[in-house]
N, C-alpha and C positions, 0 to 999 in steps of 0.2 A: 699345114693348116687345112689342105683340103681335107684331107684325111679325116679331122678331126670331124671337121662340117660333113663328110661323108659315113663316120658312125653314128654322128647326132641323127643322121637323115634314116639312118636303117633304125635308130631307136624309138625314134616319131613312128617311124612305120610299125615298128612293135608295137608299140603305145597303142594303136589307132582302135584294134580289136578289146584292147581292154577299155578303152575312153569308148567306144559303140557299147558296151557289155553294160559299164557304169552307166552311161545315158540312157539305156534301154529300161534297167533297174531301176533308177531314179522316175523314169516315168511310171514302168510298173507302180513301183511303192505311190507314186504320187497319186495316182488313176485308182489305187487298189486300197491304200492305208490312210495316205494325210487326207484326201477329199473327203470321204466318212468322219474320220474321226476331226477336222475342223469343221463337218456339219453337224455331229451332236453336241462337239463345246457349244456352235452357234447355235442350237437348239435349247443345249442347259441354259444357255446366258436368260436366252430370249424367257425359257421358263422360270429360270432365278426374278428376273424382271418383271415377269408377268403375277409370282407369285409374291414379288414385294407391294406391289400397285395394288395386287388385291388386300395383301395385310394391312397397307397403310388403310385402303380405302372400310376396311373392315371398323380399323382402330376407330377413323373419324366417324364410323357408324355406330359404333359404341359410346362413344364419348358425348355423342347425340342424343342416343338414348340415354344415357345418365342425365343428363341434362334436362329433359325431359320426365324424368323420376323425379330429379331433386324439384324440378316445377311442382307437379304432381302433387310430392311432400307438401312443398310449400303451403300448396294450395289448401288441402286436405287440415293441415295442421291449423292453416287462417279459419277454415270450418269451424274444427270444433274448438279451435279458442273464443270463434265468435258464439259459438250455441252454449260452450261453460260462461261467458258473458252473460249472454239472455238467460240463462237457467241461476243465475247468481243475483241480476237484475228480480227477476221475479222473486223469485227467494225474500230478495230484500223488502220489496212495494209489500210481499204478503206478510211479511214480521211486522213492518209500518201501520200497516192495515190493522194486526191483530194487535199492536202497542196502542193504536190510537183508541180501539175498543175497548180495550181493559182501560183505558185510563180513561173514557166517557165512561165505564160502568162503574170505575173507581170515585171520579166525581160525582157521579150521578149517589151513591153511595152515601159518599161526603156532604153531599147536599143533605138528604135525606136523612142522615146521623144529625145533622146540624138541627134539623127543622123538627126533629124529635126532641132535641135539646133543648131547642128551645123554646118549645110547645112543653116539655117538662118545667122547666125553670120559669116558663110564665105561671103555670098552677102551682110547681112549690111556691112563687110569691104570692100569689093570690090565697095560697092558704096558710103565709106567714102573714102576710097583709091581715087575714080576715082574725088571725090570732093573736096579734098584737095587743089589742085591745086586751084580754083575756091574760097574757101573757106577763103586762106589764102592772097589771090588778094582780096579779097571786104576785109577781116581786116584791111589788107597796106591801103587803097585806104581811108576807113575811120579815120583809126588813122592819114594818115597824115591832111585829108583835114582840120579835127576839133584838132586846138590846143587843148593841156590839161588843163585847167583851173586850176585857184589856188582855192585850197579851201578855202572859207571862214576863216578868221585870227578869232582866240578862243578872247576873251575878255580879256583874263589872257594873252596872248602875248603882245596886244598893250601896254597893261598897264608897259609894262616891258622897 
């Protein structure tokens, strides 16, 4: 058994140069390879993160301004539905306006045809009135001079 414990102990001691060689290496790499290259992961992260904060904050910057457009729209559009109103509004009061004056120059018209009519119709009567007299002497005057004739006797009478 010693023996055994006494190869183990020369093999430890072989070991020791390689286990110092490994340790020296693992530092090396450590000091020379992983510390760089876990400072630029932690660099990318940090810029991966820095550039999402800006996208987001970019997004919500946009989405702002659209918002802001579509107000805009809004607004602009409230404009000129309001001024096609007022230009529709007037539109109308001025057809009103020009209906209400055709139809006073129409009545005015009407009146005026009327008061011609009947300023006519008053002198035709007054010069049927004034011929009456005249009128009613040449009837007399004819019915008496010409008896009234018998009409003609139908064919179905005589035969009766």
């Amino acid at each position: 058994m010693q023996a055994i414990v006494h190869q183990l102990g020369e093999l430890f001691l072989q070991a020791v140069p390689t286990v110092l060689i490994l340790l020296v290496f693992y530092l090396i790499l450590r000091a020379l390879f992983f510390k760089p290259l876990l400072a630029v992961m932690a660099e990318r992260e940090a810029r991966t993160a820095g550039a999402r904060k800006a996208a987001e904050a970019a997004q919500a910057a946009a989405t702002e301004k659209v918002k802001q457009y579509q107000e805009a729209l809004k607004q602009a559009r409230a404009r000129v539905y309001a001024e096609q109103e007022a230009a529709r509004k007037k539109l109308l009061d001025d057809r009103a306006t020009l209906l209400k004056e055709a139809r006073g120059k129409a009545a005015a018209e009407v009146a005026s045809a009327k008061g011609r009519i009947a300023a006519e119709l008053g002198g035709a009567r007054h010069e049927i009135e004034g011929s009456v007299a005249q009128l009613s002497a040449e009837i007399a005057r004819r019915v008496l001079q010409n008896p009234p004739q018998r009409p003609p006797s139908s064919p179905a009478r005589e035969a009766q």
